[in-house]
N, C-alpha and C positions, 0 to 999 in steps of 0.2 A: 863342370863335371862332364866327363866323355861320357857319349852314348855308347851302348854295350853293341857290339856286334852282332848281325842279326843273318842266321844259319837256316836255312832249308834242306831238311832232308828225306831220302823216301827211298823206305825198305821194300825187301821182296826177299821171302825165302820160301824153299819148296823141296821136298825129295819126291822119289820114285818109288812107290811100295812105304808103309808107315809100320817099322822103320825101311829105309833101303838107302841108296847114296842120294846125295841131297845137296844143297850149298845154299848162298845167299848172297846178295848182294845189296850195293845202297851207293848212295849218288847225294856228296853233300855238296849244295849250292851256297856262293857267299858273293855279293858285291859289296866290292872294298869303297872307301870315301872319296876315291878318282872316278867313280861308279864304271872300274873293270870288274868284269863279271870271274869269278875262281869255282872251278868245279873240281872234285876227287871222286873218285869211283874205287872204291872197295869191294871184292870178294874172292870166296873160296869152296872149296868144294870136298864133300866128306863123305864116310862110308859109314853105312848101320847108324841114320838120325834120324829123327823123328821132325816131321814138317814144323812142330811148333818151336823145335832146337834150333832151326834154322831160320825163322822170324822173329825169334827173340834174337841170335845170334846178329843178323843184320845189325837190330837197333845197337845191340850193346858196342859192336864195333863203331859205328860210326859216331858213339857216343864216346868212347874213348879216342878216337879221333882226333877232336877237341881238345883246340891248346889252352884255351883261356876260356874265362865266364864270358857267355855269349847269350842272347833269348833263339830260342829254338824253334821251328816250325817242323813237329815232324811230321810223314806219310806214309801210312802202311795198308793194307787189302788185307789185314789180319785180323780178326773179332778178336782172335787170343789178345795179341799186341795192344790193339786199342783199346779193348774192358779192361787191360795192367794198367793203364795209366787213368784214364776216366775212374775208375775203382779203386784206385788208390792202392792198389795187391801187394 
């Protein structure tokens, strides 16, 4: 049986004013089984959001990102983000 794939990734999102324009980004890490290292870099930028719209926004993109089952390592500087997943939310 193949090992699953194993993905690194780490969010950051933030506006100006709560709400005001804002975006996020994220940066998914992956070495393939030739051990080459594959990076993507996601983001986008938006008007009248709320800082937490655009740290959950990060994860969700880079979650869809993802072509196949994979184990995940995610990273984010967000309490929001982090107590959704620890918390089960």
């Amino acid at each position: 049986m193949s090992e699953k794939a194993k993905v690194t990734i780490y969010t950051d999102g933030a506006c100006s004013g709560n709400p005001g324009n804002g975006g996020y980004g994220t940066i998914l890490g992956h070495v393939d089984a030739n051990g080459v290292k594959h990076e993507k870099e996601l983001s986008e930028g938006f008007k009248s959001v709320t800082n937490n719209q655009m740290e959950l926004m990060a994860v969700i993109v880079a979650l869809e990102a993802l072509r196949k089952p994979c184990e995940v390592d995610l990273y984010s500087d967000s309490k929001y983000v982090v107590d959704a997943f620890n918390n089960k939310w």
